[in-house]
N, C-alpha and C positions, 0 to 999 in steps of 0.2 A: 475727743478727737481720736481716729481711728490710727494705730501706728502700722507702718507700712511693712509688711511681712516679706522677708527675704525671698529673693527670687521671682515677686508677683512687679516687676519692672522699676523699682522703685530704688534696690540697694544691691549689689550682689551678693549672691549667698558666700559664705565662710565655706570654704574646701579645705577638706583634713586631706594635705600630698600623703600622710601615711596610708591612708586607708587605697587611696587609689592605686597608688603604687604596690599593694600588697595586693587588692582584686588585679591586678595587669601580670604581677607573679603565677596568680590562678592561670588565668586566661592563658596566657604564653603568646608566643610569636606566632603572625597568622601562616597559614600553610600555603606551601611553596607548590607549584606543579607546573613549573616551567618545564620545556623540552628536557634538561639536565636533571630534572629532579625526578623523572618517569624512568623507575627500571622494571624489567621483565619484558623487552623486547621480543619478540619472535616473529620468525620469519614462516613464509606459507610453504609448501609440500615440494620438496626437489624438482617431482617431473611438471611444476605448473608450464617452466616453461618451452615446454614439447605440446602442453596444451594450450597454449596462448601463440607457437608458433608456425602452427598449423596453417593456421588461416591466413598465414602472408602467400605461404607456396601454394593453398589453395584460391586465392587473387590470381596468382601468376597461371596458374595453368587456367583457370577463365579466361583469360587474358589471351593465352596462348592457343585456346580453343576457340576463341571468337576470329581471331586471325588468321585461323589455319591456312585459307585460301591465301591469302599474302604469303605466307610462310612456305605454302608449296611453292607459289610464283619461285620464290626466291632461291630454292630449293632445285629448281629446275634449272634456275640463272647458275649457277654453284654447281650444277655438277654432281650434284644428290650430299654434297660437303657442307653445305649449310646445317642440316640438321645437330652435327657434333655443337658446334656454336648455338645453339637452342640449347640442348640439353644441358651444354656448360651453363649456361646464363641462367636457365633455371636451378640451377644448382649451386650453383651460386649468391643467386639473392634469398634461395634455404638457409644459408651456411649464416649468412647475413643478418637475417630474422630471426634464425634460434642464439645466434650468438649477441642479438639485441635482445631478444626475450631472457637470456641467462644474465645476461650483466644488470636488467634491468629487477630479476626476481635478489640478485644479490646485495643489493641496495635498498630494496623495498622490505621494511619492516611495520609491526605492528603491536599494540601493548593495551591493555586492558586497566582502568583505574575503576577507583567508585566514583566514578564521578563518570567518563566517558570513555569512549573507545578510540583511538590516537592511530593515525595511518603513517607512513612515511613514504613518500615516492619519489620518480624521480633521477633520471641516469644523470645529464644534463642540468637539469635543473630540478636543483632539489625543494620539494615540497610537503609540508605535513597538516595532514587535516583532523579534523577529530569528529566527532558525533557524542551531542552531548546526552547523556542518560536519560536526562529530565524532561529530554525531550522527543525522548526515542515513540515513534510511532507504532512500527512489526521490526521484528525479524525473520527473515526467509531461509528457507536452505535449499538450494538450488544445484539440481545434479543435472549438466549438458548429459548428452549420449555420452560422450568420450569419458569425460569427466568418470559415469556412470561405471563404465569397465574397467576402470583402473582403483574404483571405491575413493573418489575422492569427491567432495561436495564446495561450492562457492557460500559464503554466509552475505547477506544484503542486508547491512542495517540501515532502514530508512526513519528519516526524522523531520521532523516539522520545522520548516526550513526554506522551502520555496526549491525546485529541481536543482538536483547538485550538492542539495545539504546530507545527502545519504555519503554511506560508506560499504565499499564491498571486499571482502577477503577471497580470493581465487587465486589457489585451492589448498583448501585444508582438507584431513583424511577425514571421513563421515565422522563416525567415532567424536573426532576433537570437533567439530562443526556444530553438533548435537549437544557435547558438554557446555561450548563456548555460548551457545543460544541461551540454554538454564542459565548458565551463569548473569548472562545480559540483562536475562528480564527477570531474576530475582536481586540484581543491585537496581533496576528499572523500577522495580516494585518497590523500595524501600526495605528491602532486607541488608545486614548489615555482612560483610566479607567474612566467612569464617573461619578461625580460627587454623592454619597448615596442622595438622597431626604430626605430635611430637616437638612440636614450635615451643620455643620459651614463652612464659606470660608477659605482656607488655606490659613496662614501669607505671608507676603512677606518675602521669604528669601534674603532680605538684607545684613543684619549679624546672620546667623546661628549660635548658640554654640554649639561646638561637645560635642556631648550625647552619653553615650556608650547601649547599646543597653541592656534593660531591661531583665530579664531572661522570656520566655513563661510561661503564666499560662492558660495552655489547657482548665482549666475550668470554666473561666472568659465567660460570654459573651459576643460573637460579634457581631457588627454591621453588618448585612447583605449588601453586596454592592448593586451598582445600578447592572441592568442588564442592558443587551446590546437588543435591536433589532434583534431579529432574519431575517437575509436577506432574502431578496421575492426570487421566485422560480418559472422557467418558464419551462414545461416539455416538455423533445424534443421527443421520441420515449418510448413506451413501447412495451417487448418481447409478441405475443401473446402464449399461454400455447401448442396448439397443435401444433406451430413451432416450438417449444421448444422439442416435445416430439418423433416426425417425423425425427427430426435432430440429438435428441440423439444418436437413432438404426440407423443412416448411419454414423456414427460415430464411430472411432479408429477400433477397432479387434473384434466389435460385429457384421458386417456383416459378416465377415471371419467365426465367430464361429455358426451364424446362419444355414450357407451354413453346414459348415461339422457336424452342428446337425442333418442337414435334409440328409447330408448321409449318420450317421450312424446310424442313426434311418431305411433307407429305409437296409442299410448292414442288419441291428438286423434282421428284418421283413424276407426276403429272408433266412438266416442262422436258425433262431430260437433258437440264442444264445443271450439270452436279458441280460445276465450275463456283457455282452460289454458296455449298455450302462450308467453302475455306471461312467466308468472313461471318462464320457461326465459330467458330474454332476461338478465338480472343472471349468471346463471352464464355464460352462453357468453361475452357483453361479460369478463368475468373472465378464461376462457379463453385469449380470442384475445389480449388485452392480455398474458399469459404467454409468449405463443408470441412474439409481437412483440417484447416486452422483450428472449426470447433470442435472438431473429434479430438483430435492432439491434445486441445488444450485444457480440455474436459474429461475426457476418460481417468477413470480410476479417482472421483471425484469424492471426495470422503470429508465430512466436518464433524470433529468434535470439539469438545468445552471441557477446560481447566482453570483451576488458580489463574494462572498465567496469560488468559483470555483466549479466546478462537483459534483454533487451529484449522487448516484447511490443504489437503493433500489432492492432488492431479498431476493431472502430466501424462504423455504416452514418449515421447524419443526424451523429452523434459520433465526429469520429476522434483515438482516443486511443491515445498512444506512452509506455508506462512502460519506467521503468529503472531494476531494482532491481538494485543493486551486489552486488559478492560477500558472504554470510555477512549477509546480512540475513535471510533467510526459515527464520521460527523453528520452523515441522513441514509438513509436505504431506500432503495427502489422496487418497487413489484411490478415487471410490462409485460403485456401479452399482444402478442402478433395475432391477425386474424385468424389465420391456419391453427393457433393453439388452441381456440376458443371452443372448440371440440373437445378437446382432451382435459382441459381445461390447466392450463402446465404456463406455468412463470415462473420469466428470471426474476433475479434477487440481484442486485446491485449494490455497492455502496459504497460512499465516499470516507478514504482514509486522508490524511494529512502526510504529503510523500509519498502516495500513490497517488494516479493519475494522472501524470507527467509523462510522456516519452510515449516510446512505443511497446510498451508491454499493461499499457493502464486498464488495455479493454482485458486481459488476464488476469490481473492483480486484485483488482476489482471486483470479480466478481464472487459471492455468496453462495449462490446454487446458479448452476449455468441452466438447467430444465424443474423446475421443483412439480409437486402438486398443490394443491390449495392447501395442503395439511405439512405439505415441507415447507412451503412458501413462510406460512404462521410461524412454523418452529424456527426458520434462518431468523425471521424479525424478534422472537424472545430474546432467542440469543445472543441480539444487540441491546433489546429493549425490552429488559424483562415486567416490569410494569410501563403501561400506559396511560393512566391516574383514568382509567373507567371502569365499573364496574362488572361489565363482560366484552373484555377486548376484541372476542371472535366473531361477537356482534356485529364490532365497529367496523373490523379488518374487513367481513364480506360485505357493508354496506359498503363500504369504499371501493371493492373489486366490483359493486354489479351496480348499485345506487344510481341516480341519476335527480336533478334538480334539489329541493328542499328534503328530501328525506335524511330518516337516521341520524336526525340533528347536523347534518351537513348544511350548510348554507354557499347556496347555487349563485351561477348568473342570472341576473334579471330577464325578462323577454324579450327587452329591447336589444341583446346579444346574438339574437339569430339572423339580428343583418350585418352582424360582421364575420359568425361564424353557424349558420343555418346548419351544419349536419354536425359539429358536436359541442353546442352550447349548452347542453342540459346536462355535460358531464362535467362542468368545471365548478368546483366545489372547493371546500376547505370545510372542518372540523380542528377545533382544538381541545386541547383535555389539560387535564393538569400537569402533564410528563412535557406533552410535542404538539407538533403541529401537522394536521394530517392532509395533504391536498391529494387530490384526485383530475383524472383528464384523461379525453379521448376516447371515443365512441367506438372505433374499431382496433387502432393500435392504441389501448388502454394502458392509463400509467396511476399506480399511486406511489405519493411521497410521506418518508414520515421522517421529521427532524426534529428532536431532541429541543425545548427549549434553551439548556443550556450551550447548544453548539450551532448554535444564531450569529453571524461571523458580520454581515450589517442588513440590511434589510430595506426595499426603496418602490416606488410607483413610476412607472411607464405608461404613458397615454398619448395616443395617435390622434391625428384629427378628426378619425370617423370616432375616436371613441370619445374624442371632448364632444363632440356632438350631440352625443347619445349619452351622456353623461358617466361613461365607461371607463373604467381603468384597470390596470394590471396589478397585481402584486407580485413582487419579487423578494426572495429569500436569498441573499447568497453565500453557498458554500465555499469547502475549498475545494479545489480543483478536482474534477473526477465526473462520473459520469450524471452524476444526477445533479440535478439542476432544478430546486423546487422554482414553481411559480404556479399563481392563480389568473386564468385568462379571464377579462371581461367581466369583471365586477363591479357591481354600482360604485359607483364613485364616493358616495359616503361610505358605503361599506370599506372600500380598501382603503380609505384613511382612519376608517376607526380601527381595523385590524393592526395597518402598522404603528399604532401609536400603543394599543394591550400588547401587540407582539415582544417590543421595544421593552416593554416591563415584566415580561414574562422571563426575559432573556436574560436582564438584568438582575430580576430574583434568583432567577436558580443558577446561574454560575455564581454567585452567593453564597449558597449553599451545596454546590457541584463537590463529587469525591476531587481533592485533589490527585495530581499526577502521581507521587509514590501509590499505589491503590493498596497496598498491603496494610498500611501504615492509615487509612482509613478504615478497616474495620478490624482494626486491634489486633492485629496479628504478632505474635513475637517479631521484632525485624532480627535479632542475635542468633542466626540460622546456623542448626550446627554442620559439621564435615558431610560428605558422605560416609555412610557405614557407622554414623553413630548419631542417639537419639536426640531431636529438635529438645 
């Protein structure tokens, strides 16, 4: 008869309290990072709040300029004496705003751990947020105009989180904005804090005694850390300006609006009713602020690649420096408008975790605002350095020009051209060993490519004309942002055998997906030394 072995549910095993108690000596007490136990507070740039007060006196005189005609009225009631009482009151609710913006930059601190980045805010009601490392998406560094002449930059660190899970510093001097970025994304990376120069070596923890954590005294000084090495930087494409400016105007609804300027500019001329041509005026103001938007937000459009992942520089009155680390950027997009199809020139899109959100997503987002078919390829390497096919350039321009069953793409059926007759032969899907590559649209053309591992859930949509037809949709979906794969109008067995390979495709390779630290995936020392002395 078999005798029943300890711990297989039968007897409890025999525990030596010596040995346990002596492994718990090892280990020590778990670490503390409450509010009280975070020091190295610091606070953002003196004049932040001359640049955060700005914009209350610049409300007020909107304000005040929108009313002018009242303000005369009243102005004339008064005896020409009204006006002192304006200019007090504007002066007023100045004194007001910068002396809310001073109390509030007084009170707002910030401190940097391994672990996350820790906010304090708050005049009224105090509050402290953090951003956790692990979970950091980019970091940005962001120079307003204003900002810009005084050499002071905003840091935006966003994180996978859902909107609001970010954190922003405004304003830090460029200089510290620039150090504190390296710093970010080399503990983001899995590198380890280095070592202050001239620092005592830390004890063996041995036998720790548990300490309870001292209360903060803000005004203690601190030992400044080491800094990190800012990663090298090798540049792959820059936008040139008059590509940029060519491609704005054939671009969205400002050919549409050009064209029906120029008829009803040539209407006015023939009728000699020039009275018509005010209610052209809302469109073109429309227009030109389009064009504007893309020139600003596009000029001086520069990408390179480091350690540290994607770097991307733009901006014209805004100069904005993102950096989004490796295996952050969850699909990318290639569209071309009719008017480019000549030129042959595509944006590049793509969806990060914390971008997307608000009103700066169509900025944040994007890769190459104008590329060519040979930048387009290179922005998609440098998310997606293999493809698991054997000649990617192959695949890439089947997918930009292709059309039904070719290049191993698998199309809509026939029966599709009675739901969508003028571009049913473009909707397509390919997959490879890496992603998944869909394609669509006949004259505003879009391909998608998304990473098997960054498959977030994945589902079928079908209308009644398409149960009919035995048709259905596939859907992929991402996080938040601009692209948005799906496959229109595909046989109905097709789109359930796909999402059910999809489904395992997704589920192997985040499996075997680099994790988050990325350093710390391909073997990198993480024990990174000072600056000025060697790794």
């Amino acid at each position: 008869m078999t005798q029943p072995h300890p711990g297989d549910g039968h007897e409890p095993a025999a525990v030596d309290s010596a040995a346990v108690e002596a492994e718990l000596r090892k280990v020590g007490p778990e670490p503390v990072e409450g509010p009280d136990a975070i020091v190295g507070w610091r606070r953002m740039h003196p004049i932040t709040p001359a640049l955060k007060g700005w914009r209350i006196l610049a409300v007020v005189i909107g304000i005040v300029v929108i009313q002018s005609d009242n303000l005369r009225q009243a102005v004339d009631l008064r005896h020409g004496k009204a006006w002192l009482a304006v200019l007090g009151g504007v002066a007023l609710v100045a004194l007001i705003g910068f002396a809310y913006s001073s109390l509030a930059w007084r009170v707002t601190r910030f401190a940097v751990t391994d672990e996350a980045v820790h906010l304090r805010t708050g005049l009224l009601f105090r509050q402290q947020r953090q951003a956790r490392l692990d979970r950091l998406q980019a970091v940005d560094v962001v120079q307003p105009l204003l900002a810009r002449l005084v050499g002071l930059s905003e840091l935006k660190i966003e994180t996978a989180g859902g909107d609001g899970s970010g954190v922003s510093l405004a304003f830090l001097r460029e200089a510290d904005a620039e150090v504190l970025r390296a710093e970010l994304l080399a503990l983001a990376a899995g590198l380890h804090r280095p070592a202050a120069p001239g620092s005592a070596p830390t004890a063996p923890a041995s036998a720790p005694a548990p300490v309870s954590p001292a209360p903060m005294d803000e005004t203690a000084p601190q030992q400044a850390p080491a800094r990190f090495d800012a990663a090298p930087e090798r540049e792959v494409y820059e936008l040139p300006i008059a590509r940029l400016v060519v491609a704005s105007f054939r671009s969205g609804a400002v050919p549409v609006l050009l064209l029906a300027g120029a008829g009803i500019v040539v209407a006015v001329a023939l009728s000699g009713d020039f009275g018509s041509i005010f209610y052209l005026l809302p469109a073109l103001a429309g227009g030109a602020a389009f064009v504007w938007n893309r020139v600003n937000q596009g000029a001086n459009f520069r990408a390179a690649i480091s350690p540290d992942g994607i770097r991307l520089r733009h901006g014209l009155t805004e100069n904005r420096a993102q950096t989004v680390p490796p295996g952050r950027v969850q699909a990318i997009r290639l569209s071309q408008t009719p008017l480019w199809r000549g030129k042959d020139w595509w944006r590049v899109e793509i969806n990060v975790a914390g971008y997307g959100q608000g009103n700066e997503s169509q900025r944040d987002t994007v890769l190459h605002p104008v590329a060519t078919r040979s930048e387009a390829m290179t922005a998609l390497w440098m998310v997606l350095p293999d493809l698991g096919v054997a000649d990617p350039v192959a695949l890439i321009d089947a997918a930009l020009d292709s059309s039904g069953d070719d290049a191993g793409f698998i199309g809509a059926p026939r029966s599709a051209r009675w739901v969508d007759p003028v571009g049913w032969r473009r909707h397509g899907f390919r997959v490879t060993d890496r992603a998944l590559v869909t394609r669509s649209g006949r004259f505003w053309r879009q391909v998608d490519v998304v990473p098997h591992e960054r498959t977030q859930s994945l589902g079928i949509e079908q209308g009644w004309l398409q149960r009919r037809l035995g048709l259905a949709s596939f859907v992929l979906h991402s996080t938040p942002g601009p692209v948005s794969p799906r496959v229109e109008h595909l046989s109905g067995a097709v789109a359930a055998a796909l999402i059910d390979e999809q489904a395992a495709r997704a589920r192997n390779a985040r499996a075997v997906a680099t994790p988050e630290q990325w350093m710390r995936a391909v073997g990198v020392r993480t024990d990174a030394a000072p600056t000025g002395e060697s790794a």
